[in-house]
LOVEX-894968 format. One record per residue (C-alpha): x, z, y; residue number from 1. Coordinates in pm, whole numbers. Layout:
ATOM east up north i
ATOM X Z Y NUM
...
! end
This chain:
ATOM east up north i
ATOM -8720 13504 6173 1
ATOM -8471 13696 6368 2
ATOM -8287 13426 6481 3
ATOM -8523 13100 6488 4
ATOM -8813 13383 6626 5
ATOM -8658 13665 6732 6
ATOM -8971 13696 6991 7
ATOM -9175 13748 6703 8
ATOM -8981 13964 6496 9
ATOM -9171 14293 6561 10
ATOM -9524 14100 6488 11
ATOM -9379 13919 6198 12
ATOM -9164 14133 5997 13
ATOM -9362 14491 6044 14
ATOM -9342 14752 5801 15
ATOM -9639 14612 5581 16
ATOM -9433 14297 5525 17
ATOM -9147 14453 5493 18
ATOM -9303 14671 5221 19
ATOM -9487 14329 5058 20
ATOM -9153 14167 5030 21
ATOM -8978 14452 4881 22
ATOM -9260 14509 4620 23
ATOM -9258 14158 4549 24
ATOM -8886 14156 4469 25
ATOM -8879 14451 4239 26
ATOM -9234 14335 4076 27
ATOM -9080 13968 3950 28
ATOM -8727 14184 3883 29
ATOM -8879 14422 3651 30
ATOM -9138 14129 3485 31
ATOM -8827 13916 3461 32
ATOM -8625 14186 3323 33
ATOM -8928 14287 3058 34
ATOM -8986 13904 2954 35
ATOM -8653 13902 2860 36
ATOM -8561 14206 2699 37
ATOM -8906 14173 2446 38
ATOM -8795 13835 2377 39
ATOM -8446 13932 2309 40
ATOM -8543 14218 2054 41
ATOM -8797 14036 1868 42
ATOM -8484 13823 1756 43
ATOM -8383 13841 1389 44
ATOM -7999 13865 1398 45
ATOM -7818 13681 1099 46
ATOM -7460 13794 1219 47
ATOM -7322 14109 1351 48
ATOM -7452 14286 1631 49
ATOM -7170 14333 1842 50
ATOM -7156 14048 2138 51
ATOM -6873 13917 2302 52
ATOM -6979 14053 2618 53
ATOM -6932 14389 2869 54
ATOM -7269 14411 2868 55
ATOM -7627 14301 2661 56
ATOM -7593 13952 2787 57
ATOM -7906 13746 2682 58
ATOM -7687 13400 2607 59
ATOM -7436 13602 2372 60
ATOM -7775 13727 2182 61
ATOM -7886 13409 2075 62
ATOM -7555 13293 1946 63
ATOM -7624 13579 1693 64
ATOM -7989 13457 1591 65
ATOM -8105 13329 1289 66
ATOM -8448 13246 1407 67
ATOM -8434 12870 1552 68
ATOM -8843 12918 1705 69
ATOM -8692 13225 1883 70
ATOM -8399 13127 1975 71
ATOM -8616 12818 2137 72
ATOM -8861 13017 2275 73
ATOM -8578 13231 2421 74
ATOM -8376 12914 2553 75
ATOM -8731 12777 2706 76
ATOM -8754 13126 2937 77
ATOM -8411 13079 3038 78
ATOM -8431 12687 3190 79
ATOM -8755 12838 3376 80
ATOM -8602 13099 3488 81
ATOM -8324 12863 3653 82
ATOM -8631 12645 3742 83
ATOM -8723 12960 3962 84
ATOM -8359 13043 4078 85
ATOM -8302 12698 4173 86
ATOM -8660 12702 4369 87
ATOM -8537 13034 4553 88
ATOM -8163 12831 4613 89
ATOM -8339 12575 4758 90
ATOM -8583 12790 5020 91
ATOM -8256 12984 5109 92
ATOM -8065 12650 5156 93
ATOM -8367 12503 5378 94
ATOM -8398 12856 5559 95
ATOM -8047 12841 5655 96
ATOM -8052 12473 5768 97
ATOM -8345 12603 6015 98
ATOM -8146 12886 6133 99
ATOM -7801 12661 6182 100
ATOM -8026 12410 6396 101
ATOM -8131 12725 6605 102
ATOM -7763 12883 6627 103
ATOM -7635 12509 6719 104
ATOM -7885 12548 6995 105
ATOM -7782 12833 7164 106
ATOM -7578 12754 7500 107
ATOM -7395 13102 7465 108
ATOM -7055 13044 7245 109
ATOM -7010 13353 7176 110
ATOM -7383 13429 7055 111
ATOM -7310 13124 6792 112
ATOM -7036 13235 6628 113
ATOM -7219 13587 6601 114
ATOM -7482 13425 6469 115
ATOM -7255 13235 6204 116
ATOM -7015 13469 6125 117
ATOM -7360 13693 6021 118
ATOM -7473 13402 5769 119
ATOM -7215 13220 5645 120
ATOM -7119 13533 5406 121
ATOM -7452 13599 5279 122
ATOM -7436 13210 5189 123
ATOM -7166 13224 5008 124
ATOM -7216 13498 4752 125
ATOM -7558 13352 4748 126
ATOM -7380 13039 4644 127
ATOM -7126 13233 4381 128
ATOM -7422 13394 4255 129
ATOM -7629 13061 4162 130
ATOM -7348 12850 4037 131
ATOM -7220 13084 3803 132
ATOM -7515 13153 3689 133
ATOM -7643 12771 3621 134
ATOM -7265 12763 3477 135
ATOM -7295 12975 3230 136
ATOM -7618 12916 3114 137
ATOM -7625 12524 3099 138
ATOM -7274 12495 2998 139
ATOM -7138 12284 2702 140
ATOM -7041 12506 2413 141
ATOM -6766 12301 2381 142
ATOM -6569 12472 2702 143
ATOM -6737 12777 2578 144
ATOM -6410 12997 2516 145
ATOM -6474 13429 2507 146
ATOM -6264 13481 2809 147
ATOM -6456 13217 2987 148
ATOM -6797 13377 2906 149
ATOM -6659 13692 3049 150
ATOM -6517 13527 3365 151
ATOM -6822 13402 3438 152
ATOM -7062 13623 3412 153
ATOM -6807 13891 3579 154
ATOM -6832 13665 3870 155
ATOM -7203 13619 3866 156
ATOM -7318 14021 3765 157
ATOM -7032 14212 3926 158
ATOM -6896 14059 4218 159
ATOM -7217 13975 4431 160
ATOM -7330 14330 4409 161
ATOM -6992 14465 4481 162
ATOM -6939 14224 4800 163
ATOM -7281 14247 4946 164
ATOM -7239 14630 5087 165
ATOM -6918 14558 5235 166
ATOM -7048 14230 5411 167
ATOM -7330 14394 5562 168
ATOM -7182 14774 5545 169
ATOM -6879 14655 5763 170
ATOM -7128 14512 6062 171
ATOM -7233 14869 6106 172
ATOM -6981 14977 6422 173
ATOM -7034 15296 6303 174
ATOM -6870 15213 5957 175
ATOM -6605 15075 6076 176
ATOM -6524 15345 6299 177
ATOM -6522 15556 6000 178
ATOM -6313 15323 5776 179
ATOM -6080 15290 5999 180
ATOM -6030 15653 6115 181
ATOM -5973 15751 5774 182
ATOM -5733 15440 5700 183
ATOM -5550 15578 6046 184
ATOM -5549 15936 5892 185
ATOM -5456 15850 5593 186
ATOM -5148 15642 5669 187
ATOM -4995 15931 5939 188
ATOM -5061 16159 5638 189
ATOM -4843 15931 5420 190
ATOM -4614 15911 5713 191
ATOM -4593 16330 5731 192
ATOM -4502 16367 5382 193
ATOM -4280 16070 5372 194
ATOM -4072 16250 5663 195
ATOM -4098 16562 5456 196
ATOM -3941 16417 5184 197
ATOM -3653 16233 5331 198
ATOM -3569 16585 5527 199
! end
């Protein structure tokens, strides 16, 4: 909306939709979250329960059940719930095919690669997000390895979170100002006592 509308933007995107969207989000997060975690517990575990995992992952649970209708019905919430990432991938894909047609239409240079240089890294972890994701879920388990699992679902729980402050927190001009004072301060500091020393 704010760059194939940005007209509209004020009319479009108020605070009620703003608030809708938000709600929405956390309302399917926390019923997604729920459907999984009562599905997980109400699986009788034949082995141990530790998991090969750094945290309660749900595909390292059901190596550990004993119950094959659970473990089904378990495996039949996960394919739907890539049925609905995949359906989310593909509205972000289309969105961003709309917006690059409106950036490629822009007869200011400049404004295009502002415009570009704003979505392409959103894309990306979006992308790193989803196709770690699908690959760890619909894997073979014979190029399942322990170090792999953990790789892999570092890459698609950790590192999306972790990147998307610094992509969006390092547009703020005021931000940067700040990082880079410090980083300025910081290295004549290092400089000071360096001198200090050598005296």
């Amino acid at each position: 909306v704010a760059i194939c509308k940005p007209l509209h933007y004020g009319t479009l995107l108020g605070s009620r939709a703003c608030a809708s969207m938000a709600a929405a989000a956390w309302g399917t997060g926390a019923l997604y979250a729920l459907l999984h975690t009562a599905t997980a517990f109400s699986v009788p575990l034949c082995q141990s329960n530790a998991v090969d995992q750094f945290f309660c992952e749900i595909a390292q649970i059901l190596k550990l059940s004993c119950s094959k209708s659970d473990y089904l019905r378990e495996v039949g919430i996960i394919y739907f719930s890539l049925c609905l990432i995949c359906g989310c991938f593909v509205f972000i894909v289309v969105s961003y095919v709309q917006i690059f047609r409106a950036v490629l239409r822009m007869p200011s240079e400049q404004g295009r690669h502002k415009a570009f240089s704003m979505c392409l890294p959103h894309l990306a972890v979006v992308s790193l997000f989803v196709s770690t994701a699908m690959f760890a879920y619909l894997k073979p388990p014979s190029i399942s390895s322990p170090s792999l699992d953990l790789l892999v679902s570092f890459l698609y729980s950790v590192v999306p979170s972790a990147v998307n402050p610094l992509l969006y927190g390092l547009r703020n001009q005021e931000l940067k100002a700040a990082v880079s004072k410090t980083y300025i301060f910081n290295i004549h500091k290092m400089h000071a006592s360096l001198t200090g020393v050598s005296r």
